[in-house]
Every structure is written in C-alpha cells, then in structure tokens.
C-alpha positions, 0 to 999 in steps of 0.5 A: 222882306217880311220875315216869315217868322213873325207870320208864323208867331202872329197866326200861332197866337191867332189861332190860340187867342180865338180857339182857346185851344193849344197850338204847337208849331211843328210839332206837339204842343206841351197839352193832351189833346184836343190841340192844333199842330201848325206847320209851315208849308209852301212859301212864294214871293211876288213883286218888284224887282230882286234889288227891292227888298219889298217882295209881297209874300204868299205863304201856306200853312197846315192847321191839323187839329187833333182829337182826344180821349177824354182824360176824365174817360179813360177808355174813351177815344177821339171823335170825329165830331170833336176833331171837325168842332176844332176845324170848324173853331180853326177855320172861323178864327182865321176866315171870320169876317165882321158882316156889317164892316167887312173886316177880320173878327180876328187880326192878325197882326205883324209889325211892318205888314198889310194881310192882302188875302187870307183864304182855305187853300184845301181842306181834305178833312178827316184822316185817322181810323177811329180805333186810332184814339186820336183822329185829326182834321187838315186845313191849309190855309194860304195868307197873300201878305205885302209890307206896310 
C-alpha cells in the first residue's frame, strides 16, 4: 500500500523546490504571502484483489496560491496577476514535461513508487474580491500512482 503521507511530502517539496516559494500543507504556511496552501483531497484505490496489499493509488490535491500585499507597500494589496504568475509557476512545477525526452522537468520522487499520471484536474481560478488584500487562484491536481 503506498502511504499517502509520503505523497503528500514528496509534491510539498515538489512544488517548493520548483516554485521557490512556501508551501504549507493545510494550512498557512509560517511566511507572508505569496504562498501555496496544499490540501489533500479525494483518495481512490485500484487494482488487485483486497488480500494484495499492491493497490494503485489515484489521489488529488488543491494547490491554492495565494496573493499578498507587498511588506515594502504598506497599503498595497494582492493582485490577481501575482496570484495567476504562482498558478502559472504551480502548474509548470507539477505538469512540465522536457519536449525532447518526454520526461518530467521536475520528479516527484517517493520510495517504493512509479507516478503513472499526473494531470490538472480542474482549475476554477481566481476567488477573492480584490479589495480582499489577499486574492488566491485554485488548482487541483490529480496524481494516478502504482508501487514500483
């Protein structure tokens, strides 16, 4: 059985590494904005029969970044186009493929498993009022996992 612990740390040190931005899982990272909150969502499991402990694993995540005033501006608020450069940055760090060999700019790497699929499972965008300060962009990724 893949523990899906280790997915959730092996994409939050994904995501970090490529973005070079915080990521807290679940809640607020310990930073000011800009940030990305990662939440674990659905869970599926797939496969051989219930006394095989191999199950394929079929998890999705929300990746919300978040928007911020600039600490040097203190009466500046969030924008939209910063939120959308972090969804863009975010969706670059999980999805980029190398054109030429096909394989993933940026591995996601957990002991004992083979990443079958990774893919945007919906993506309804941006979600605060401007006048908010803070304005955040959603993504939910999905990740097809099978034990190596």
């Amino acid at each position: 059985m893949i523990p899906r612990r280790s997915v959730t740390a092996a994409l939050t040190a994904l995501l970090t590494s490529a973005t070079g931005f915080p990521v807290g899982q679940g809640r607020m990272p310990q930073a000011k904005p800009p940030y990305y909150l990662l939440h674990s969502l659905d869970t599926g499991l797939d496969g051989p029969p219930l006394t095989d402990t191999l199950d394929d694993l079929v998890v999705t995540y929300q990746v919300t970044s978040v928007s911020g005033p600039d600490p040097a501006r203190p009466s500046s608020m969030g924008t939209l186009d910063q939120a959308e450069l972090l969804a863009d940055k975010a969706r670059a760090a999980i999805l980029g493929r190398d054109p030429v060999s096909g394989e993933w700019l940026h591995p996601l790497t957990i002991p004992g498993v083979k990443v079958m699929c990774r893919e945007l499972d919906v993506e309804p965008g941006g979600t605060n009022d401007p006048t908010d300060g803070i304005i955040s962009y959603v993504q939910r990724f999905r990740l097809a996992l099978t034990p190596a």
